[in-house]
ZAPATI-595955 format. One record per residue (C-alpha): residue number from 1; x, y, z; residue in one letter. Coordinates in Angstrom, 3 decimals. Each point is the difference from the previous one (the first is absolute). Layout:
ZAPATI-595955
{site NUM, {X, Y, Z}, 'a'}
...
END
This chain:
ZAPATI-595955
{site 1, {-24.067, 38.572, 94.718}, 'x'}
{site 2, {1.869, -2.512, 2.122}, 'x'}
{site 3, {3.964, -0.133, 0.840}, 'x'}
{site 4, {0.231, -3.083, -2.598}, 'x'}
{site 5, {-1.103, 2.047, -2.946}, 'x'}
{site 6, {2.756, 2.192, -1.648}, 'x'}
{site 7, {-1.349, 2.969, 0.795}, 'x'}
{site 8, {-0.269, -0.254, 4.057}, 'x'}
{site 9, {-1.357, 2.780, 2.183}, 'x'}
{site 10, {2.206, 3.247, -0.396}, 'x'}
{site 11, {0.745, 1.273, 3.433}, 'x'}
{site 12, {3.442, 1.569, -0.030}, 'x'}
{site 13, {3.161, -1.771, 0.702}, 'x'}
{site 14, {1.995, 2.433, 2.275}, 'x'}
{site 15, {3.834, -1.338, -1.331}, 'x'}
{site 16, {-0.801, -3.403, -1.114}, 'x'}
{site 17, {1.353, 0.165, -3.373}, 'x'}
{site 18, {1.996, 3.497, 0.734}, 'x'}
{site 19, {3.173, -1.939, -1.368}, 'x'}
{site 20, {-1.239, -1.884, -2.477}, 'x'}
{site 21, {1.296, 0.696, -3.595}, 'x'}
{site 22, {-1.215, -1.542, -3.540}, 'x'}
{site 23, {1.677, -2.778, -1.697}, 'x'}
{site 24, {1.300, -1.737, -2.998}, 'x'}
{site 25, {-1.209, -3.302, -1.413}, 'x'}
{site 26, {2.011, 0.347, -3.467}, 'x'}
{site 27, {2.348, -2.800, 1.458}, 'x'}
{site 28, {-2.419, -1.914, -0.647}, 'x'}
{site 29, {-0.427, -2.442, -3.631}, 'x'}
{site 30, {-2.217, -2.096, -0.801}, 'x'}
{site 31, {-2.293, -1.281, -2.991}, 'x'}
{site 32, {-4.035, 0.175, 0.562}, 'x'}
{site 33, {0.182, -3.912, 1.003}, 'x'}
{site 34, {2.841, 0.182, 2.573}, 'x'}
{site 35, {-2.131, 2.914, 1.512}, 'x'}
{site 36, {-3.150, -2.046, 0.819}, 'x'}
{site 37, {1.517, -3.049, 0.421}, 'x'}
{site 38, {2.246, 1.843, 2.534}, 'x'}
{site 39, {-3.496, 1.931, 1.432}, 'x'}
{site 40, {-1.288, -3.382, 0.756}, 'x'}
{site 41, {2.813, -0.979, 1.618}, 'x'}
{site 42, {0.986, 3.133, 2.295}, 'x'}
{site 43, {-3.881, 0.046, 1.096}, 'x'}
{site 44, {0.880, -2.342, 2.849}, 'x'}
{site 45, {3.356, 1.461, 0.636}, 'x'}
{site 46, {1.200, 2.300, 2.732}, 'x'}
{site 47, {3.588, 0.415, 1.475}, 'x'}
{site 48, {1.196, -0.348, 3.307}, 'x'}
{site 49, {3.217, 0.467, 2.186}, 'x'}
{site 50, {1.632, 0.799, 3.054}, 'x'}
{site 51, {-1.624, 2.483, 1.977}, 'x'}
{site 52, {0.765, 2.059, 3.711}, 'x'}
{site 53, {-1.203, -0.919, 3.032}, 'x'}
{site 54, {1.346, -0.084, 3.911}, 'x'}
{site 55, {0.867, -3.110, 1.616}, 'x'}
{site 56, {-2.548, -1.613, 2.508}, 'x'}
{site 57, {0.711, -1.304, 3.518}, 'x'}
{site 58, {2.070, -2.840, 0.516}, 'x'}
{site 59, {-0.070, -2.388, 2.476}, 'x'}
{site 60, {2.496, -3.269, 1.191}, 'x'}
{site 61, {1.719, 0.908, -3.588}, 'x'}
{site 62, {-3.475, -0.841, -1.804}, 'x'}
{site 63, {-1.603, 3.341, -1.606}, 'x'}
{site 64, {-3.697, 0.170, 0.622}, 'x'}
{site 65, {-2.808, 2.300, -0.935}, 'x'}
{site 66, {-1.802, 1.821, 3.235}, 'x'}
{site 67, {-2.899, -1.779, -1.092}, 'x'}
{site 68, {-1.952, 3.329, 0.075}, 'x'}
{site 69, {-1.152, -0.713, -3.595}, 'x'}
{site 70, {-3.346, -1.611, -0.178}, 'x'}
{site 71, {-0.215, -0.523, -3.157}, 'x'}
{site 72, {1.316, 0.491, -3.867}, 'x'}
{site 73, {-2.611, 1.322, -2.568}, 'x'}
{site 74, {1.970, -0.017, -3.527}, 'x'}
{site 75, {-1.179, 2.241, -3.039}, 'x'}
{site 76, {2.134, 0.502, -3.254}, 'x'}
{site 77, {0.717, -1.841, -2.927}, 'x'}
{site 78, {2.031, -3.671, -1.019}, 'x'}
{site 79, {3.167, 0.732, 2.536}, 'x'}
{site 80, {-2.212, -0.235, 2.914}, 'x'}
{site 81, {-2.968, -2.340, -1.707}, 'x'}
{site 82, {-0.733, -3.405, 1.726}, 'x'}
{site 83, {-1.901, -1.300, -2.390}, 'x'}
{site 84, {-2.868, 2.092, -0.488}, 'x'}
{site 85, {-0.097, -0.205, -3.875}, 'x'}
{site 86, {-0.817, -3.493, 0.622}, 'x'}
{site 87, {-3.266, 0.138, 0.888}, 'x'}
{site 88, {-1.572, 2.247, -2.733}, 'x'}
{site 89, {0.484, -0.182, -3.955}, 'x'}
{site 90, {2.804, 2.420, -0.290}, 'x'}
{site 91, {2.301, -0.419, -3.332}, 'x'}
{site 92, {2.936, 0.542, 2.414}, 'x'}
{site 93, {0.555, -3.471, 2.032}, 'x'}
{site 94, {3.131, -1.750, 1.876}, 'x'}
{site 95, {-1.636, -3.319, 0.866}, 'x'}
{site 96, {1.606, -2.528, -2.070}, 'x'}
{site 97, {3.700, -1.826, 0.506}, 'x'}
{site 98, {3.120, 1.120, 0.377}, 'x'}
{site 99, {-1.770, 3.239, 1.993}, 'x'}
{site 100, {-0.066, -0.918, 4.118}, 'x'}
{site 101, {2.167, -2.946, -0.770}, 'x'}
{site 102, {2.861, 0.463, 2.534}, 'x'}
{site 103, {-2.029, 1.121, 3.504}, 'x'}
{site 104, {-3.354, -0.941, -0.386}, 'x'}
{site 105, {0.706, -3.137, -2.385}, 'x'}
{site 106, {-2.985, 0.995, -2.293}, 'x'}
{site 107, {-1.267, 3.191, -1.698}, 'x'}
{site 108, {-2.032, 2.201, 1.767}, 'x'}
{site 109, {-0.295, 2.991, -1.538}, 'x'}
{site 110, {2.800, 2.064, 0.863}, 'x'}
{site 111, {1.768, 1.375, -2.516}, 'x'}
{site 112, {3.566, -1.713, 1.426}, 'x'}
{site 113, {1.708, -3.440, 0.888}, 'x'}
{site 114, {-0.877, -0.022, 3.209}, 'x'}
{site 115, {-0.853, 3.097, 2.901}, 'x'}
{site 116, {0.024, 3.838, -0.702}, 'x'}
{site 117, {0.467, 2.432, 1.790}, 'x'}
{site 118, {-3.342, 0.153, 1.644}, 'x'}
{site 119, {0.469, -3.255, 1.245}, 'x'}
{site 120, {3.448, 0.490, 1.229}, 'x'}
{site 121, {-0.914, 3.243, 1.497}, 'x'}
{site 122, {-3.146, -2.082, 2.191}, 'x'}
{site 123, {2.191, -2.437, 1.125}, 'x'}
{site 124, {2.425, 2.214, 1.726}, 'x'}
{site 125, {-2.912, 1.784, 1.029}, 'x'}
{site 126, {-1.407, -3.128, 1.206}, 'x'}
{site 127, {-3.190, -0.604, -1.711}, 'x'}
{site 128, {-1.196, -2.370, -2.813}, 'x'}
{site 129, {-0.108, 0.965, -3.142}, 'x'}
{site 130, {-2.617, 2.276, -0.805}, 'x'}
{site 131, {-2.652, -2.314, -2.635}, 'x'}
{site 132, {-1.233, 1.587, -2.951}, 'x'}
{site 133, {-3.364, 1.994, 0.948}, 'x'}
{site 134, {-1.786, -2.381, -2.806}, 'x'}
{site 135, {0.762, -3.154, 1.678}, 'x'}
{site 136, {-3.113, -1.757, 0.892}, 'x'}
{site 137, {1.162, -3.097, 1.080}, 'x'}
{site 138, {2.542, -1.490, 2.642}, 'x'}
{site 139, {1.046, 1.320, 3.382}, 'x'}
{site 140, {0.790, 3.384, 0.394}, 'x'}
{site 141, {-0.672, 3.108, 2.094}, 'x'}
{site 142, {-0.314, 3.073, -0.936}, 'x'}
{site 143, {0.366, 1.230, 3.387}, 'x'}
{site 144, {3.618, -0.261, -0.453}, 'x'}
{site 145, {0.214, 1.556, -3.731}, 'x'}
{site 146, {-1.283, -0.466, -3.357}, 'x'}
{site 147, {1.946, 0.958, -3.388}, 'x'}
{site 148, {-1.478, 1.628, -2.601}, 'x'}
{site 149, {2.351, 0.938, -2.082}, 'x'}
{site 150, {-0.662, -1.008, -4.064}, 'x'}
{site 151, {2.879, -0.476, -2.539}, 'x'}
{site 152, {-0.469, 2.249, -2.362}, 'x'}
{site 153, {-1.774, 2.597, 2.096}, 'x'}
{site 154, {0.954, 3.797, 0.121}, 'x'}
{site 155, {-0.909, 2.580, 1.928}, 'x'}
{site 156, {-2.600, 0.989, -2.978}, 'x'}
{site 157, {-2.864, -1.617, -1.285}, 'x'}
{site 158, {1.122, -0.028, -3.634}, 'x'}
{site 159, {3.024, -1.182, 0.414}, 'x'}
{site 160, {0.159, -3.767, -1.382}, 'x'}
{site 161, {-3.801, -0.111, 0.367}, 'x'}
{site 162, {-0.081, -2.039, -3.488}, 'x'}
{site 163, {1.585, -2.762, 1.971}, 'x'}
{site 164, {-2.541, 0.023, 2.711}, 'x'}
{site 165, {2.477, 1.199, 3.084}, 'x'}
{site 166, {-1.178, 1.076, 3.313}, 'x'}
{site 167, {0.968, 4.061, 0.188}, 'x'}
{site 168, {0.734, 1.320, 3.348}, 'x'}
{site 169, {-3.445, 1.476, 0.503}, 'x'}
{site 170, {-1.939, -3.343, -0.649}, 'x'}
{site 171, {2.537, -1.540, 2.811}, 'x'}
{site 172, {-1.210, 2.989, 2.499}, 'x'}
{site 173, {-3.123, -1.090, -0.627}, 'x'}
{site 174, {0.554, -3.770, 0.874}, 'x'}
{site 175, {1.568, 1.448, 3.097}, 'x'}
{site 176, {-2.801, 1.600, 0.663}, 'x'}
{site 177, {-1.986, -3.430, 0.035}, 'x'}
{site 178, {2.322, -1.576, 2.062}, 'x'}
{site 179, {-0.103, 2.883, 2.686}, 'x'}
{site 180, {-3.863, -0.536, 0.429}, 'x'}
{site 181, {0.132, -3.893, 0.296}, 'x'}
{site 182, {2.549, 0.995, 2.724}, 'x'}
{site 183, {-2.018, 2.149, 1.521}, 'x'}
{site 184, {-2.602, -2.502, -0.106}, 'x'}
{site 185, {2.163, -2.400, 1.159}, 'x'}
{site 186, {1.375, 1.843, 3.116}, 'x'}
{site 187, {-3.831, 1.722, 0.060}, 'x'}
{site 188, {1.454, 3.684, 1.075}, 'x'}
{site 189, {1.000, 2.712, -2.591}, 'x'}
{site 190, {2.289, 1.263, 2.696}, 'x'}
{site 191, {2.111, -3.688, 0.383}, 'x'}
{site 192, {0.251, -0.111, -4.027}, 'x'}
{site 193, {1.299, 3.315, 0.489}, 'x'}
{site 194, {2.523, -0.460, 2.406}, 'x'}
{site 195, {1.203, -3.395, -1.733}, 'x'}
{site 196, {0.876, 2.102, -3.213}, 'x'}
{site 197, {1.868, 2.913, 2.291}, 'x'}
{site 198, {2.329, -3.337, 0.597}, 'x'}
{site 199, {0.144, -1.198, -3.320}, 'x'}
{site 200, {2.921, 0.365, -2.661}, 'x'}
{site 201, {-1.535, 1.261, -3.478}, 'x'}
{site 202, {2.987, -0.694, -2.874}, 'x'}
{site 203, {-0.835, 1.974, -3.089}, 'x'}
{site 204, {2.335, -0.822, -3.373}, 'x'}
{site 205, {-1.517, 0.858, -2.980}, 'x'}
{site 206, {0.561, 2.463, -2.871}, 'x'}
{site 207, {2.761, -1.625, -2.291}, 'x'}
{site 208, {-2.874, -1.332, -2.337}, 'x'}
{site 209, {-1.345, 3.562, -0.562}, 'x'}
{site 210, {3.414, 1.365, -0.598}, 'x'}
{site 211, {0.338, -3.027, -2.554}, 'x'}
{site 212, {-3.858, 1.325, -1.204}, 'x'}
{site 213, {1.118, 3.774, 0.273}, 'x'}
{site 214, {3.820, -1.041, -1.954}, 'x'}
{site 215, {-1.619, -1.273, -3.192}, 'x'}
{site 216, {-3.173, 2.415, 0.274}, 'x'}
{site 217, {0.866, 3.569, 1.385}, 'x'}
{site 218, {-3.237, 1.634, 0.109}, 'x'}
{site 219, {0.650, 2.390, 2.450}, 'x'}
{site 220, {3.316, 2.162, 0.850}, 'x'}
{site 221, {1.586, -1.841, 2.265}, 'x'}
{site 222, {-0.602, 2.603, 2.842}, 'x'}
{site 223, {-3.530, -0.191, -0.111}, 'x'}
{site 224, {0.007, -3.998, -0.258}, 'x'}
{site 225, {2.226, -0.227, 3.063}, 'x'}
{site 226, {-2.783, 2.596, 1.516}, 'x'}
{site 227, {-2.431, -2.372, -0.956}, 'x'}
{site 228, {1.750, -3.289, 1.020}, 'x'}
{site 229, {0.587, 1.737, 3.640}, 'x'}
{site 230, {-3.484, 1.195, 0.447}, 'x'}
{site 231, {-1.092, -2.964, -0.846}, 'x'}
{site 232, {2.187, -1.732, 2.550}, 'x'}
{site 233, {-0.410, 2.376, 2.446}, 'x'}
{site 234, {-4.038, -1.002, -0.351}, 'x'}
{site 235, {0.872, -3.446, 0.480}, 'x'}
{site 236, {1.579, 0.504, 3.960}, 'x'}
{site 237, {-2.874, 2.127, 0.777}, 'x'}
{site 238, {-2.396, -2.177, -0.379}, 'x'}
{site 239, {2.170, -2.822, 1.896}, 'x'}
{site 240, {0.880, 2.774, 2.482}, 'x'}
{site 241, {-3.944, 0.450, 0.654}, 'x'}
{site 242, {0.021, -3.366, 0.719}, 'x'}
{site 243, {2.351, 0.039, 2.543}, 'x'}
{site 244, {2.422, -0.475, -1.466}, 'x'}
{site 245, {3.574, 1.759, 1.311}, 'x'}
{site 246, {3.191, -2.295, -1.044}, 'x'}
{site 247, {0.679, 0.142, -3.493}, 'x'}
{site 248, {3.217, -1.259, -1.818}, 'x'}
{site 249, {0.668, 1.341, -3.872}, 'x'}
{site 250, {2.457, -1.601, -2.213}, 'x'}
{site 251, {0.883, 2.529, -2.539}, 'x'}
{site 252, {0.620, -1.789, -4.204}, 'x'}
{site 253, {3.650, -1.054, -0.735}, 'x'}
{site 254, {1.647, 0.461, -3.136}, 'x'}
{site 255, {-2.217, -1.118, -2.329}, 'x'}
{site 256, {2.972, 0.604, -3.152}, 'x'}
{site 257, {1.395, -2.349, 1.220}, 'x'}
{site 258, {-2.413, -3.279, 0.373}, 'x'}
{site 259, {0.595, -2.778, -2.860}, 'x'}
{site 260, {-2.783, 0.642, -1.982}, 'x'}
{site 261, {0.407, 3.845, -0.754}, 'x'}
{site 262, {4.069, -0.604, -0.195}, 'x'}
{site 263, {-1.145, -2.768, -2.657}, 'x'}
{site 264, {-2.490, 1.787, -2.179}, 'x'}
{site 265, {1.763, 2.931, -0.751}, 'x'}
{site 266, {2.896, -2.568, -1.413}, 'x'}
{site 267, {2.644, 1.300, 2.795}, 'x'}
{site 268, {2.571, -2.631, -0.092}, 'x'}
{site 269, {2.470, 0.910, 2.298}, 'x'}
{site 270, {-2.486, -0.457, 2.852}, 'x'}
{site 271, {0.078, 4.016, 0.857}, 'x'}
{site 272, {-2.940, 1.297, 1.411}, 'x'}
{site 273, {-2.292, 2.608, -1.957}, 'x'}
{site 274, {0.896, 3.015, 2.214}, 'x'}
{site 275, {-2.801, 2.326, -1.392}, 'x'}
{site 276, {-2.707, -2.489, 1.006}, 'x'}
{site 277, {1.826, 0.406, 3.392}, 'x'}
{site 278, {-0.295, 3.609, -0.239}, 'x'}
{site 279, {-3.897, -0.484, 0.040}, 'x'}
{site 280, {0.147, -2.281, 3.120}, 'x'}
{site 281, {2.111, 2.275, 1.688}, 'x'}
{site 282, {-2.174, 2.622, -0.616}, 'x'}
{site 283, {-3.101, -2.395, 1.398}, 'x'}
{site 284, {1.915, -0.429, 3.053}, 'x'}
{site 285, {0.931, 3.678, 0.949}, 'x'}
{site 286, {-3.534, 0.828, -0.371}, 'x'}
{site 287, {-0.948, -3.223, 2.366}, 'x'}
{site 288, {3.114, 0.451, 2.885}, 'x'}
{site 289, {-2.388, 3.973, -0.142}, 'x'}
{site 290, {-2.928, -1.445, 0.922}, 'x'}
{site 291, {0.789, -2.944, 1.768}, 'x'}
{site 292, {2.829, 2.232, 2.802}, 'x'}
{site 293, {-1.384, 3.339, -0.301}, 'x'}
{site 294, {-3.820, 0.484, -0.971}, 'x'}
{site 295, {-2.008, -3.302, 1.292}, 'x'}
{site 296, {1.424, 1.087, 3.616}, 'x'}
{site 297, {-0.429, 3.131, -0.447}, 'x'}
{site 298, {-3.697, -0.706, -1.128}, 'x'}
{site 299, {-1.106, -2.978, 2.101}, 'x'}
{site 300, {0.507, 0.133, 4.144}, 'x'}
{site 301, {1.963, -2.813, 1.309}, 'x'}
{site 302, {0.662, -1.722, -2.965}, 'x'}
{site 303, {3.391, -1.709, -0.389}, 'x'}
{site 304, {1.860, -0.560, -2.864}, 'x'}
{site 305, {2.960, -2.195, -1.564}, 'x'}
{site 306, {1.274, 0.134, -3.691}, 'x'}
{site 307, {2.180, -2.928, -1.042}, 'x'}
{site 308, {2.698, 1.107, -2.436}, 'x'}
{site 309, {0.395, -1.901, -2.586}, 'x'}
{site 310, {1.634, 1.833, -2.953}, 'x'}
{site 311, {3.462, 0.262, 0.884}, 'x'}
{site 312, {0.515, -3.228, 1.448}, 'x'}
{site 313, {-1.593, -1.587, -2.218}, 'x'}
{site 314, {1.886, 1.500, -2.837}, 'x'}
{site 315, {3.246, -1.732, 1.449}, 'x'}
{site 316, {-1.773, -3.329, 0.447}, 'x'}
{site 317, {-0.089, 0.451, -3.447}, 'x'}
{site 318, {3.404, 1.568, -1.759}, 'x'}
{site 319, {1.850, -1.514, 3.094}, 'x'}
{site 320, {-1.445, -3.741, 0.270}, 'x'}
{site 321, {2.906, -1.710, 1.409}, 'x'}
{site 322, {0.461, 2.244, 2.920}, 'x'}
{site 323, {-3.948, -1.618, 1.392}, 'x'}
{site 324, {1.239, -3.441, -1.334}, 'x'}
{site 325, {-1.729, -0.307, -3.480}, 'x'}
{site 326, {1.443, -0.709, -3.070}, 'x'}
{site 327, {-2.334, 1.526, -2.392}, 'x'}
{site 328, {-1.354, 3.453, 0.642}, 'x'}
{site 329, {-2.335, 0.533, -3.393}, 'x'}
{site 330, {-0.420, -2.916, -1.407}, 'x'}
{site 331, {-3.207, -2.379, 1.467}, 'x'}
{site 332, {0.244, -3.399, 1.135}, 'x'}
{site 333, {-3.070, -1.119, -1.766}, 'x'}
{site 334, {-1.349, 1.211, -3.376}, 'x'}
{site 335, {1.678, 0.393, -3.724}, 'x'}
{site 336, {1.234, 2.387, -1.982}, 'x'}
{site 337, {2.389, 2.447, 0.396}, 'x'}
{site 338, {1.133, 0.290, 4.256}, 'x'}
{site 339, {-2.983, -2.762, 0.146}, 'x'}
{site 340, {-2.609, 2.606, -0.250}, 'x'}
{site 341, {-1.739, 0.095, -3.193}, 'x'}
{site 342, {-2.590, -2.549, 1.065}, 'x'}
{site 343, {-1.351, -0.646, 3.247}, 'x'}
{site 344, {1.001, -2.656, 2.086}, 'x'}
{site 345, {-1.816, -3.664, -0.685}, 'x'}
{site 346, {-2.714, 1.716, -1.223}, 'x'}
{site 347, {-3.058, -2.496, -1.449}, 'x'}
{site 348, {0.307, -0.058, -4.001}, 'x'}
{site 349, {-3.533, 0.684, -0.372}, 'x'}
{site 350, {0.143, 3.416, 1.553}, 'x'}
{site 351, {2.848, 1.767, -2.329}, 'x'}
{site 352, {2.445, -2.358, -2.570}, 'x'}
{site 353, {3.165, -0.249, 1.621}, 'x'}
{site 354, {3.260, -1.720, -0.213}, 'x'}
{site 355, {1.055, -2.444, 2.091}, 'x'}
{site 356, {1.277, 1.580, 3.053}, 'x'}
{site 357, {3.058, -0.382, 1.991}, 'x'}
{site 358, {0.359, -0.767, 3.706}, 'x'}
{site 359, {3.345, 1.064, 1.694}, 'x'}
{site 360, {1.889, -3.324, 2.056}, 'x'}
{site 361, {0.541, 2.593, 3.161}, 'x'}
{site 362, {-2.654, 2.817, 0.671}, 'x'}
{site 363, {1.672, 1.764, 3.021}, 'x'}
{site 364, {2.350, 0.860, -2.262}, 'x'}
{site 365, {-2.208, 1.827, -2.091}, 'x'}
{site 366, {-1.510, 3.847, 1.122}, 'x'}
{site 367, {-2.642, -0.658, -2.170}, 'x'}
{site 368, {-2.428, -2.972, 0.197}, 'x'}
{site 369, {-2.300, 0.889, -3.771}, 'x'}
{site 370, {0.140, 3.005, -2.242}, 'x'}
{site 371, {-1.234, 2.449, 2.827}, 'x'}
{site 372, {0.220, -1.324, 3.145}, 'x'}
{site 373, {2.972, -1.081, 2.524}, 'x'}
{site 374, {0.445, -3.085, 1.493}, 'x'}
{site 375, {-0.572, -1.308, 3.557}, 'x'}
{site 376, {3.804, 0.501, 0.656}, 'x'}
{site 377, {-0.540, 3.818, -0.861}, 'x'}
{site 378, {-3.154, 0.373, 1.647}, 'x'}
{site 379, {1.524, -1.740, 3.353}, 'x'}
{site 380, {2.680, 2.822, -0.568}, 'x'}
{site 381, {-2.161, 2.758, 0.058}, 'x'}
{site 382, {-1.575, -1.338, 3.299}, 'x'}
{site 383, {3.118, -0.080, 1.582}, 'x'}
{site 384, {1.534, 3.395, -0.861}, 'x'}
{site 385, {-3.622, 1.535, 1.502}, 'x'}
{site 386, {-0.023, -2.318, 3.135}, 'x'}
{site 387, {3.990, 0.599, 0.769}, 'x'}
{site 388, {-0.037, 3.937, -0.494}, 'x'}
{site 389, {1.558, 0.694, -3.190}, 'x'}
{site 390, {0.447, 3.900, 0.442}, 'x'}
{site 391, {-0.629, 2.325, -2.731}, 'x'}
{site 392, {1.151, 3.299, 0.860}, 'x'}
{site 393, {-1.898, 1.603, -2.978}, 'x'}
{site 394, {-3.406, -0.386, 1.727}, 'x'}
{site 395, {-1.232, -0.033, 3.212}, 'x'}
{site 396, {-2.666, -2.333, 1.044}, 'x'}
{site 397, {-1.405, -1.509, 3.179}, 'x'}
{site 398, {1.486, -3.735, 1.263}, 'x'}
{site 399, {-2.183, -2.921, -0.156}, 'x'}
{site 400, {0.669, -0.290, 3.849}, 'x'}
{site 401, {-1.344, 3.132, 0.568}, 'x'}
{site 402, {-3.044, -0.519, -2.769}, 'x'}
{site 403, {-0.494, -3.375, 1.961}, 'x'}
{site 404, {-0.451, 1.640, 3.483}, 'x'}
{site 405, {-1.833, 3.047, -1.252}, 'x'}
END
């Protein structure tokens, strides 16, 4: 049985989910049509926010990376995607107008107006952006990164398979692909090696199976966050094997309070659902385990940061003004209640929707469509981990020290 299927491999998780409780979902109200209308929807989705990271070097005024990173290899679901839903038949798609519209001047697949955080995070890094793994055309190396990350995807197989995502252990896979055309490529083993030791690996995934796991408990929630760790923990071994030895986690934001849950339970004050934050806070306890205390515990000379994205996030949110936005739940683009009953110029031959609405300003939106956060946000999020935000709650390892590791 492979780490995509529900059931992963059992070895025991020391403390990963040693703090994790159950949850509530009876916040929650909606008829049978709202609920797979908003399935459909929340199948791309994932949050993100503001995470912690130490500042890098700085030089003449102008902050730099150390340039120690090689490379950027990308695996998780729509915040991180590039595009890869593009090139396959998945029901879950962003390449049509207004999507891309404000950096890139066209769609391309991203699940934004313009960068996310990905791309903002390579830049400061300085590399290109990591291409979709499926790209087979253009020019592009994959000597400097490649992105696999699917919207949709989740860190188990079943989770939005009906809309034919890429799950986490399908994207290992593809890694695994790339790592022997390197190898071929750089014909030693032992130089493929050695480029991965100097490589960041950015995991973000598991908001779509808490989405899966919200409407569909099968499992007490201890033994699915046992599960979803395992599972995860499978994941960096395999990239650790590979050489693997820099690896950045984003942990899942609040996902009560995205659009397109706030809207479908028919909250119209714009609160957030705080017992479907209860379940993501339980997710990320049992991740900040395994990410700061068992992976280094487990695998020699592995180094590890975990972006924090809950709390800051959550202010973003209930406290727009303060980051310069105007509207903190509702979307720019979309209809419906908070713009986020339908999904964002999405082709009338796919699902019957209304016309949709398209804000004047989007930077002074959080929230680009139903799920996802605009390029403002996203640039946000890249800043607060490049400057050094400090969380004193955790600790974690800085990116300069990741970067010359």
């Amino acid at each position: 049985m492979t780490s995509g299927d529900l059931l992963p491999h059992t070895c025991p998780v020391k403390t990963a989910v040693s703090k994790a409780g159950g949850c509530s979902t009876r916040a929650l109200r909606m008829d049978v049509w709202g609920l797979r209308l908003l399935m459909l929807m929340l199948a791309a989705g994932s949050i993100v926010g503001h995470g912690t990271c130490d500042a890098v070097q700085e030089h003449g005024g102008v902050r730099t990376s150390n340039s120690m990173v090689s490379a950027m290899f990308v695996f998780g679901d729509s915040v991180v995607d590039a595009g890869t839903n593009s090139y396959f038949p998945s029901l879950l798609q962003a390449n049509y107008k207004p999507y891309g519209a404000q950096y890139f001047g066209k769609p391309t697949g991203r699940f934004t107006n313009g960068r996310t955080f990905a791309d903002f995070f390579a830049e400061k890094i300085g590399l290109p952006f990591a291409e979709p793994y499926l790209k087979r055309k253009g020019k592009w190396s994959i000597m400097q990164g490649v992105n696999y990350a699917s919207a949709g995807g989740g860190i188990f197989r079943v989770t939005n398979l009906e809309f034919k995502v890429i799950p986490l252990s399908d994207q290992i896979l593809q890694f695994a692909q790339t790592k022997t055309s390197i190898e071929q490529t750089l014909k030693s083993t032992a130089a493929a090696k050695e480029l991965f030791s100097k490589s960041l690996f950015l995991i973000n995934i598991g908001t779509n199976d808490l989405v899966t796991y919200l409407f569909n408990p099968s499992l007490p929630i201890r033994d699915y966050l046992r599960n979803s760790m395992d599972a995860l923990e499978d994941a960096v071994k395999q990239l650790y094997n590979a050489g693997g030895r820099k690896f950045m986690f984003l942990d899942v934001g609040p996902i009560g309070c995205v659009p397109a849950i706030v809207a479908n339970a028919r909250v119209e004050d714009g609160t957030c659902l705080e017992s479907v934050n209860d379940l993501t806070k339980n997710y990320n306890t049992a991740l900040e385990e395994l990410v700061l205390e068992k992976l280094p515990g487990t695998f020699k000379g592995i180094h590890v940061i975990i972006g924090k994205l809950y709390e800051t996030f959550d202010v973003m949110v209930n406290n727009a003004s303060a980051y310069g936005f105007t509207e903190g739940v509702t979307a720019c683009c979309g209809s419906g209640l908070y713009n986020a009953e339908t999904q964002c110029g999405r082709p009338a031959d796919l699902i019957t929707n209304p016309p949709y609405n398209l804000c004047d300003n989007v930077d002074k939106y959080v929230f680009w469509d139903y799920f996802h956060p605009s390029e403002r946000a996203y640039g946000i999020v890249a800043d607060k981990l490049w400057n050094g935000v400090v969380n004193s709650l955790i600790k974690r390892q800085s990116f300069d020290v990741l970067a010359l590791s």
